[in-house]
Each structure stands twice: as C-alpha cells, then as structure tokens.
N, C-alpha and C positions, 0 to 999 in steps of 0.2 A: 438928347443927342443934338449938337450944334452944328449947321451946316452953313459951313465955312465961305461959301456963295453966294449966301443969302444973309440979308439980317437979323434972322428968328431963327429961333429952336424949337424943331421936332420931338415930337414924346409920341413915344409907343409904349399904349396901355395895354394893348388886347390881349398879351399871357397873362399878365399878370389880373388883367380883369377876371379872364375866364379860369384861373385858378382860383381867386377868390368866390365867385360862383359858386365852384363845386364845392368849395369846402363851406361856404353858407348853406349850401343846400346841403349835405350830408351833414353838418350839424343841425339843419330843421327836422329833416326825421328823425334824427335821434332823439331831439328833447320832444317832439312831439310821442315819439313812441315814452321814452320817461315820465310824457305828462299823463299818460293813459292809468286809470286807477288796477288796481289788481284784477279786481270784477272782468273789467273790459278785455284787457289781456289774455285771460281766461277764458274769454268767450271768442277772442280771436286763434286761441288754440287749438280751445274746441271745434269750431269752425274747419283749420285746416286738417284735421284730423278726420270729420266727417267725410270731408273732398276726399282724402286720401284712399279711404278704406270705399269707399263706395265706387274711385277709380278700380280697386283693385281687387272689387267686388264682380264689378263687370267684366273683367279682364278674365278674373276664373271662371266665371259663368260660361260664358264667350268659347274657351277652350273644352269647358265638359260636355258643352253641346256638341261640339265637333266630334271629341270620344265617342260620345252617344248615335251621332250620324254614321261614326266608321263602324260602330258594333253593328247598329242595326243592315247596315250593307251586308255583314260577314254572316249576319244569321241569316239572309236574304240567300245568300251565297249557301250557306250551310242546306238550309232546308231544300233546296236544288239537287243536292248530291247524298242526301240520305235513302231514295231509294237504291242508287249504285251500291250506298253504305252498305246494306242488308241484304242486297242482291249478289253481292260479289266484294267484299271489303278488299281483296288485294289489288282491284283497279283503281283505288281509289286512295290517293295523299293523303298522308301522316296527319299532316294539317289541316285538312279540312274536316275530319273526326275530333280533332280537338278543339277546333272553331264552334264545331255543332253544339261540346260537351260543355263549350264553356257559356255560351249564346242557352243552354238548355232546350234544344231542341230535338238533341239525341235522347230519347227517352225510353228506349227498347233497346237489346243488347245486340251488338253488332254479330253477326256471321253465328247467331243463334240456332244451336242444332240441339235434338231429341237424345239423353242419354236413358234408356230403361233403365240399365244397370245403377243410374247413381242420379237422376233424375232432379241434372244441372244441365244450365247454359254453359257449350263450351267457351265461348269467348263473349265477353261482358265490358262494355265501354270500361274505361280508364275514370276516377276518381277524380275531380277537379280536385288540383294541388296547387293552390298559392301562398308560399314560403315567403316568410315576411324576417330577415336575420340580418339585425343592426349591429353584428359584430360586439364583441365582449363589454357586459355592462357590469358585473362586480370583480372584486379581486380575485377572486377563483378562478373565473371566467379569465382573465385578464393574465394569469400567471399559466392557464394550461394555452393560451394561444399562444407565451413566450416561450413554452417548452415545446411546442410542436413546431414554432419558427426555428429554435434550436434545432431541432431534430433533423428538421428539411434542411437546414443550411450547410449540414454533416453528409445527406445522402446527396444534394446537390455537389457537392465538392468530391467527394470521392465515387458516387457511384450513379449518378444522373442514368437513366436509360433504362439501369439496371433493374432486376427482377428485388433485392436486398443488398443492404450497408450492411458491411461489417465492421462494428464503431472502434472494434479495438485493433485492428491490424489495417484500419480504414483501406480493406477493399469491399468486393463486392460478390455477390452469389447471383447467379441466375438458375433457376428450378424453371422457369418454362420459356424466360426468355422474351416477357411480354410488357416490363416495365411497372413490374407488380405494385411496386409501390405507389407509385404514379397516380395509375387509376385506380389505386384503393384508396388512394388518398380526397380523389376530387371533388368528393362530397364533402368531407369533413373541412379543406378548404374553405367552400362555400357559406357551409353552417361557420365558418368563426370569421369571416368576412373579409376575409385575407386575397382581394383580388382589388382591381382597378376601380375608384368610385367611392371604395369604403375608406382606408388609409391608407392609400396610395401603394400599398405593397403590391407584388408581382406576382406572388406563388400562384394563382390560379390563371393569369394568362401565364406564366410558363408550362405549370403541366396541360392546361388545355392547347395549348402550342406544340406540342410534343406529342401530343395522341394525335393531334390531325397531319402530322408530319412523317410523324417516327413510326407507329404504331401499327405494321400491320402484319396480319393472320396468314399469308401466305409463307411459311417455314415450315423447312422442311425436318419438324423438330415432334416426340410423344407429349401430347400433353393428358392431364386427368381431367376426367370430364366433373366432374365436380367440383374440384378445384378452381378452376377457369371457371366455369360456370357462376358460382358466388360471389369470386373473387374480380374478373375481369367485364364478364356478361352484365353482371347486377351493380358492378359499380360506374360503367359507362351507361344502364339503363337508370340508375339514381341521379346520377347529375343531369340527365335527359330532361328529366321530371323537375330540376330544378329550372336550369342555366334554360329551357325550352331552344337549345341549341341541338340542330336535326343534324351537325356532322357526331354527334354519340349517336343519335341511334343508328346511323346510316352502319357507324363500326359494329355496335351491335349484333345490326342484322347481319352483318356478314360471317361475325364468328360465329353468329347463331346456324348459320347456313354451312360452316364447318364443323360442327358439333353434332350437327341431326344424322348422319349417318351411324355413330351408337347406337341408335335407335333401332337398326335394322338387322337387328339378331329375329333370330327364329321365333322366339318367345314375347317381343318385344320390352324384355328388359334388357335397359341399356347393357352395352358395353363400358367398360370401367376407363379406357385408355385409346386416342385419337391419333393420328397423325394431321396436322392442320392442313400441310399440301396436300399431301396423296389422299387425306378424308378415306384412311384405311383405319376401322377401328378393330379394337383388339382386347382379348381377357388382359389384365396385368401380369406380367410377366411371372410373378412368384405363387401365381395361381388362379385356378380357371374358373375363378367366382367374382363377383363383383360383391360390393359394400350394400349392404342394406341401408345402412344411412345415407350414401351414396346417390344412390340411385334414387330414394324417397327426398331429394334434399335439393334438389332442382326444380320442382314444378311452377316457385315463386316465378322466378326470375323471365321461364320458358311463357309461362301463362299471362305476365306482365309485357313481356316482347310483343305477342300475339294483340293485346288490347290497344298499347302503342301503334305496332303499323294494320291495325284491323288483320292481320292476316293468319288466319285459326291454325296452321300446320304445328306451330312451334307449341300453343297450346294441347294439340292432341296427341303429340308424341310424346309429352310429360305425363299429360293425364292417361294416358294408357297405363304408364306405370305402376298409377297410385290403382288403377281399377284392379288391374291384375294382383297388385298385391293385397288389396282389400277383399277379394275373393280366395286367397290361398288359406288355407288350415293353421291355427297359430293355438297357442296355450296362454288360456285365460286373457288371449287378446297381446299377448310380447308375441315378438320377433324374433328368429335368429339374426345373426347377425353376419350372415352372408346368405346371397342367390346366384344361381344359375342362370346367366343369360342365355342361352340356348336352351335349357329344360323348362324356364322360369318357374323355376320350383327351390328354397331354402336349402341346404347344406345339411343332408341327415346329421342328429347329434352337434348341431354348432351351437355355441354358445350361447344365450339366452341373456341380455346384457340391458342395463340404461347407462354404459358407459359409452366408450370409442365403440362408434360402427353399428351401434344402434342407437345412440340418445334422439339426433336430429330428425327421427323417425316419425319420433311421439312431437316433438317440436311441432313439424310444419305440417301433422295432422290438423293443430288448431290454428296455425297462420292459412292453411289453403280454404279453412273452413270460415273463417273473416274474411280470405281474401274475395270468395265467390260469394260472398252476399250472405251467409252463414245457412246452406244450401247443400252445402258438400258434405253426403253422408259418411 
C-alpha cells in the first residue's frame, strides 16, 4: 500500500499472517496425527472409549439410585397405610395397595374374610403385572397388526362411538350403546403397540380419548349383565392393569356400581337384564330365568374389581353366586342351563348342555380356581 504523503510504503501482513498460522497449525496436527503408528492410535481409541463408557456408566448409576431412593419412600409410604389396608380397604387409594404389592410389602390378603362354606379369602391383593410389548417382531405379527389398522380405520370412518361397523353397508349397530368396540379393543391396541412412543400411531390415545370423554354409564338404556360385564367391565379393568391409568378404573367402578343391583333378587342370583340409570334390574323379557352360564360368567371380572380398588362388595355379590350354585343338586356334576333368580333354584327339565348357556360354566370353574390362588373348591 503506497501512501501518497509520505515517501514509503506501508504493508499490512496481519490477515494474511494469521491465516497462514492456522493453516500451519492445522496441517501440524494432521501430520502429527498421520505420524502416529497403528498401535498408538489404537490406544488413543481405546482410551476415549474407556472415558466414554465410564461417563455413561456413572450417569446410569446416578439415575437408578434415585429410582431406588423413590421406591424405597413408596414402601415407607406403603407400609404406613397397610393396617387401613386390612382394616378397612375402601378408605384406602387404588395406589397405594399397588405401591405396597409392588414394593412387596403387601403380603396378607387385603379385606380378608372367613368362608366355611368354601374356605377362601374373599378379596386377595392383585398379581404384579408388568407387560413388557415391543410391538410386532415377525411377519405374522406384523401383517395381523396391518389387518387390525385396516379394520379400525373402517369403524373409525363409518362408525367411531358406536357399539359395531357394518363393513358392507358401512354403517353402524348399537346393542348397548356403550362404544363396544372401543373398549373391547383397548387391550389388544396396547399388546400390538399401536399408541404414542412405539410408531408413532394414534389408535390407542384416540380410543383412550374417547372413554375418558365420551363414555359414560348414566343411559337411560337395558343392558345385559353379562354382556357388559366381559365386554365393557373386563376390558376397561384389562387395560387398567396395563396402561396403570386410574381414569379405567375409576369407569370401572362406576358401571361396576351400576350393575350390582342384579344382585338383589331374593335368591341372590343375579338378574339377567339392567337398566344403567334407573339401576332397575330385571328377568329378560322372553323369560323369567336367567342364563346359567351367565350368571356363573362374571365372577372374574367382579372379583378382579374388588382386588383393584381393595373394596370386597363387588367380590361378594359374584361369589355368592358361584356359592349358591355349588350347593344346588346337579347330575353327575352338569348344569341346566337356566336358573331362577328369585327361587335360585334350575329350570325343572332344562336342558343339560356343554353348548350355548352352559359351556362358560365349567370355563370359569377353573379360571376362579387359579384366579383365587387354587383355593376355590
């Protein structure tokens, strides 16, 4: 640069310095790192690999002691409210009976009563369940979770709410009116991993969306107490046990608290047919007996409610049932296949069957007898 003023020329090195610099310097590391043998390198690897994993060694540590610190609070918590537990289980939250079951400090069965007649606990803590489902791993697997998206994509478009899709006229049937498919579905959802977290699909926060919105028991509509029972009761008490999300049980308990007035015939076998508002139950209209399978075909669901919110009522109006009818007169150990809710006494001359109306009879003989600890004579 010549400055026109004076009689010398100015030079300005300093960019150009300091870019040669850096690029002397980034080519020294570089041949320095090129001058390093294999060995060395290798051992430079190893090295940051050690760092790495031992960072991130302590980092998980770090975090499962904190897990460890909150468990042991919750058992501290748990063991506090176990004599309430056993004292009175309906004073006493959902959650903190599953706190105790899972901490293992519940180790006596909750709201524990004396039967002579069949000489079980009526209500028996609840099973630790934890469901470990990574969503479809072979082709099988993988083509029945595209046919059940198919399926749902069909009742979603034509009959969302409703009780059944009708695929060929694409409407829709309501029988009770209570979004049957919905909640019959919310399990099997679950099991094929079809909610938020796994592949990013929806089905399970929409129908879980839909029960806590849409979904409730005050209609003024007959429904079958059995029906509902397996279908609506047992599939909001299954995803309970999954999802550990307390607005299922809460619905639950509510239809459960709609339904128990069946119960209140003369004989204490149920009535076959409810009304959810008015909770006026009633024989079925085309005759004044009830289903022996029926009636025997509820105790899961009622007796799993009970263990759920500790609270024994739902369990002793099932198991009455099974008492009563385990004390009636039978041949060679069959059923008819209807009873008397008001006589509680069989249908002179009915049928004698392992089809419709007595199969699930002899079923949930041996499901109640696993389910109570294999106990239930």
């Amino acid at each position: 640069m010549v400055d026109r003023n004076h009689d010398h020329v100015a030079l300005d090195v300093s960019t150009s310095t300091d870019s040669f610099l850096e690029k002397k310097k980034s080519k020294s590391l570089r041949r320095q790192w090129n001058q390093l043998s294999k060995c060395q390198r290798s051992l430079v690897y190893t090295t940051a690999a050690i760092i790495f994993l031992t960072v991130f060694y302590l980092i998980s540590y770090k975090q499962e002691s904190a897990v460890i610190s909150v468990n042991s609070d919750d058992s501290e918590n748990s063991k506090d409210v176990l004599k309430n537990i056993r004292n009175d289980p309906r004073d006493v939250e959902p959650n903190f009976i599953e706190i105790a079951q899972e901490n293992q400090v519940l180790e006596e069965p909750v709201g524990v009563e004396e039967d002579n007649s069949m000489n079980r606990n009526e209500v028996l803590p609840v099973p630790k369940v934890e469901p470990i489902f990574s969503g479809p791993t072979t082709e099988r697997q993988k083509a029945v979770v595209k046919a059940f998206k198919h399926s749902w994509k069909g009742y979603k478009q034509f009959a969302w709410g409703h009780d059944n899709l009708k695929p060929i006229s694409e409407g829709y049937h309501d029988w009770f009116g209570l979004g049957l498919t919905i909640v019959d579905s919310l399990d099997t959802i679950f099991i094929m991993g079809l909610k938020e977290g796994f592949f990013e699909f929806l089905e399970y926060s929409e129908a879980r969306d839909w029960v806590d919105k849409h979904l409730h028991f005050n209609v003024n509509r007959d429904v079958n107490l059995f029906e509902v029972t397996i279908r609506v009761l047992g599939g909001l008490l299954s995803i309970y046990h999954f999802s550990k999300d307390n607005m299922f049980l809460r619905k639950a308990t509510d239809l459960a608290d709609r339904l128990l007035p069946c119960f209140d015939s003369e004989s204490g076998i149920p009535y076959s047919d409810i009304n959810l508002a008015t909770k006026k139950a009633h024989a079925p209209k085309w005759s004044p007996d009830s289903s022996t399978s029926e009636v025997t075909t509820i105790q899961l669901e009622f007796r799993d409610l009970s263990r759920a919110t500790g609270d024994p009522k739902y369990e002793e109006a099932a198991a009455k049932v099974s008492r009563l009818i385990h004390n009636l007169e039978k041949k060679d150990g069959l059923v008819p296949i209807f009873i008397n809710a008001n006589t509680g006494q069989f249908r002179s001359y009915a049928t004698i069957t392992l089809g419709a109306r007595g199969d699930s009879y002899y079923e949930y003989l041996l499901k109640q007898w696993l389910q109570t600890g294999k106990v239930l004579d």
